[in-house]
N, C-alpha and C positions, 0 to 999 in steps of 0.2 A: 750700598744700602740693600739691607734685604725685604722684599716687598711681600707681604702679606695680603693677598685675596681674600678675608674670611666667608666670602658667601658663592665663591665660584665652588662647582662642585667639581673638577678635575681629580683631583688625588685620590686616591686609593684607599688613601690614612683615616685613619682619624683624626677626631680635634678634641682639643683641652678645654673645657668651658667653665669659666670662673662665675660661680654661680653665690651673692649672697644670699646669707637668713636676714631670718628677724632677729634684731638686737633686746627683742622681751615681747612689745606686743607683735604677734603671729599675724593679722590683719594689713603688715608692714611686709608682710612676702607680695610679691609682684608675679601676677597675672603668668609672662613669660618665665620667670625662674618657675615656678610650678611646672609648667608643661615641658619645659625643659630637664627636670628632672626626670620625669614620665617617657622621656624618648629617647636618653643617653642609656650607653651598655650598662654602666658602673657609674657609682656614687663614690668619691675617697673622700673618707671624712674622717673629720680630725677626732672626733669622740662616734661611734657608729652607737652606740646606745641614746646620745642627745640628736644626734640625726636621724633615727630612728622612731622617735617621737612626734619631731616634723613631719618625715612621710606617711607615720598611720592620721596625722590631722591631717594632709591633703590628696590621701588614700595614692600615693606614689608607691609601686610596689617595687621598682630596682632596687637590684642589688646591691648592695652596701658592700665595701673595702675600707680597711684603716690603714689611714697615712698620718702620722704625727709626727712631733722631734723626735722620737724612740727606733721609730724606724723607716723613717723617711728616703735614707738611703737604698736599704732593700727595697723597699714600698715603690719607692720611686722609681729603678731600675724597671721591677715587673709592670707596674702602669705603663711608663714610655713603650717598652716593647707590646704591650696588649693593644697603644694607640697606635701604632705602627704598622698594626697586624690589623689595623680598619677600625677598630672601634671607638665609638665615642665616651669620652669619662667627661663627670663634671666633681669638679670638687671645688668642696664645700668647708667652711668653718663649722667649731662649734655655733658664731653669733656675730654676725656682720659680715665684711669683707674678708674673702680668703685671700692669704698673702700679706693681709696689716698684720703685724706683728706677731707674725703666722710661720710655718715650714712650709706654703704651700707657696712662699717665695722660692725656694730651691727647685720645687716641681717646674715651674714656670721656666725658670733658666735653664735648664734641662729642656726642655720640650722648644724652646725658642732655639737650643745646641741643637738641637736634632732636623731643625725643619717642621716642626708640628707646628698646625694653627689653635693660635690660641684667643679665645673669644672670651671676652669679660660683657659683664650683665651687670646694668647699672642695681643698687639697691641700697640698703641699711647703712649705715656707716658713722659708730659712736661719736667719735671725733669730731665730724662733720656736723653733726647733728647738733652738738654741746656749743660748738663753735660760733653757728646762724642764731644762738639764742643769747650768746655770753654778753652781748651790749659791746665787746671789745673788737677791733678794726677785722673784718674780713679782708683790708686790700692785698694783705701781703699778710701769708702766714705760716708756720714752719712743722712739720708732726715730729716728735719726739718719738714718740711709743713711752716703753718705762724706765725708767732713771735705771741706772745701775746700785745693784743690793748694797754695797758696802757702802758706811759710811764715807768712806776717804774718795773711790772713786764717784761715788755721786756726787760732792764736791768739787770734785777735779773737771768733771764734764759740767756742770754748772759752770762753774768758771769759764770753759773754752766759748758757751754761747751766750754769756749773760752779754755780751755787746749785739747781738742778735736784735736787728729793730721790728723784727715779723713777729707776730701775734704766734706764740708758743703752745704747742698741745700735747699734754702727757694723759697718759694711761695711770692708774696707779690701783694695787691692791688695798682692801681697807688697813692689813696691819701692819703698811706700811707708810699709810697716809701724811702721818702726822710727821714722822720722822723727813718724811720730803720735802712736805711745806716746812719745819726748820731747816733744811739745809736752803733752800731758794731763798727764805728772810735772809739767811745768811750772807748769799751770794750776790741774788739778784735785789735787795733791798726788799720795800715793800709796797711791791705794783700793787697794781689791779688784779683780781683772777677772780676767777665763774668757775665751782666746783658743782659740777654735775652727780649723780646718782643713781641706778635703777631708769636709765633713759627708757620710755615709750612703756614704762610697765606702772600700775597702780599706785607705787610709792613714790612715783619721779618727783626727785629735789633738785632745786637748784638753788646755790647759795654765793650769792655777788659781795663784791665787798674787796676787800685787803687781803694782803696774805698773813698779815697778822693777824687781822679777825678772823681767818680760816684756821688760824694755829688755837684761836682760844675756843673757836667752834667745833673743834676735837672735842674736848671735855666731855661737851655738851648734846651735840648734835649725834643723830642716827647714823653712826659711821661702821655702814654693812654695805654688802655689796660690792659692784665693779664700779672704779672713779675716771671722770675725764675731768682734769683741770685746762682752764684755757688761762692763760696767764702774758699781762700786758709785756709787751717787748721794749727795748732798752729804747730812750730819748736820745742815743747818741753821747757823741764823747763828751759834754758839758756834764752829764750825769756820772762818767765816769771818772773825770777829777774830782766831784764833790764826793762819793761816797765816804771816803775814810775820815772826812776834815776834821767828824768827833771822835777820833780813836787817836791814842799817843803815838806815837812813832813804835813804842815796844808792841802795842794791842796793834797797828800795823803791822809790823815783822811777823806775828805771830800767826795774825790771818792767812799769811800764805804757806806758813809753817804746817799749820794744819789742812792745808789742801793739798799738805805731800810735798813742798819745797822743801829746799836745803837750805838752810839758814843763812848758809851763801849767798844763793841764787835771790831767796827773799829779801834780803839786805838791798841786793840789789835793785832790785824791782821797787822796794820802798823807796830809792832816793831817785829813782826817776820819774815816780808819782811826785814826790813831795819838790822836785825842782833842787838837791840839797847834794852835797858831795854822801860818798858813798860812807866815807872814815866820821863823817858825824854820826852817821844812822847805826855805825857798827859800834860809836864809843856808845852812845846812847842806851841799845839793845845789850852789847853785855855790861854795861855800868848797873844797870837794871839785875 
């Protein structure tokens, strides 16, 4: 194991300080991320024009550096070595935790490869936030981040966790919203979920309900913004024999068809659902 001291001051180095924002209302910054910012060398933020906003409201005058997906790899090299060379960085998100669904994961793994300490700073955190209000089980619960863009793979990955019995937490863009919660009806049936909005800022929604009622509250509803769905998890194997019982053996095959099986492979999988030899579900599916 390798042991981390974060508050002895021996080393030479610097340290990496994982500092969150505010996820919308700024009142949500903490006391110490303030002054913490005020007393590292360098700020690496993922947008320096929205970071930059933050420290003229709490008149932080450090210097600013950009670290994103774009250039993370360079970005990252010259940070490591700047900490190296004794100084302290904090980096930061555009909004919430750095590192969720962030490149300031690669920083992190990087600076832990090297021997740097790295200190995180509790704060903001959308997910978490959407989560403690959703009415759905905090005991046990799993963070997604955001589905994968394509239809077929957001499918495919659906499927791998819809036996998942922890309380589920996705990320989603609005105009991609809609097209998520149909694929989840799809996959995962039609739980429970709490589609959050605009967390801690003047428009914050929260809207409880089904996923089907979330599909028709597309239409309707103020869908702008950044989304956290919290969405109830699988009851266990009794829930996964019943899914199909209304679908014919073809609308079976076909379901798995469409998540990118091979007709083969689906065939198969339909007669180990259905309890049935394999050569019935194949006469069935191409008699159709």
């Amino acid at each position: 194991m390798n042991e981390q001291a974060s508050f002895k001051s021996e080393s030479v180095e610097g340290v990496l300080y994982l500092i969150p924002t505010p996820i919308g209302n700024l009142e949500d910054m903490t006391f110490r991320a303030v002054r913490m910012l005020k007393e590292v060398d360098l700020i690496a933020a993922e947008d320096t024009r929205q970071t930059m906003k933050l420290c003229r409201h709490f008149e932080i005058d450090t210097s600013l550096v950009s670290y994103h997906e774009h250039n993370k790899r360079k970005s990252g090299e010259s940070l490591i070595g700047q900490i190296k060379a004794g100084k302290d960085i904090a980096l930061v998100s555009d909004a919430g935790m750095p590192a969720i669904s962030d490149p300031g994961q690669d920083l992190v793994q990087l600076a832990i490869k090297e021997g740097i300490k790295v200190i995180s700073l509790p704060g903001a955190n959308a997910a978490l936030t959407s989560l403690i209000a959703s009415g759905l089980s905090t005991e046990h619960f799993e963070f997604i981040g955001f589905l994968p863009r394509q239809n077929k793979q957001r499918l495919q990955f659906l499927e791998q966790i819809k036996q998942t019995r922890a309380t589920l937490l996705f990320y989603e863009s609005p105009h991609r919203l809609k097209e998520a919660l149909e694929a989840m009806y799809k996959v995962l049936g039609n739980r429970q979920i709490t589609i959050s909005r605009e967390l801690t800022k003047k428009f914050e929604e929260y809207q409880r309900g089904t996923i089907e009622q979330a599909i028709d509250w597309c239409e309707t509803g103020t869908v702008k913004g950044e989304f956290c769905l919290v969405v109830e998890g699988s009851h266990g194997q009794e829930e996964e024999d019943q899914w199909w019982e209304t679908l014919t053996t073809v609308q079976h095959v076909n379901h798995y068809v469409e998540l990118g099986m091979q007709s083969k492979e689906a065939i198969k999988q339909v007669a180990k659902e259905r309890h049935v030899q394999k050569r019935i579900v194949y006469a069935d599916y191409h008699q159709d």
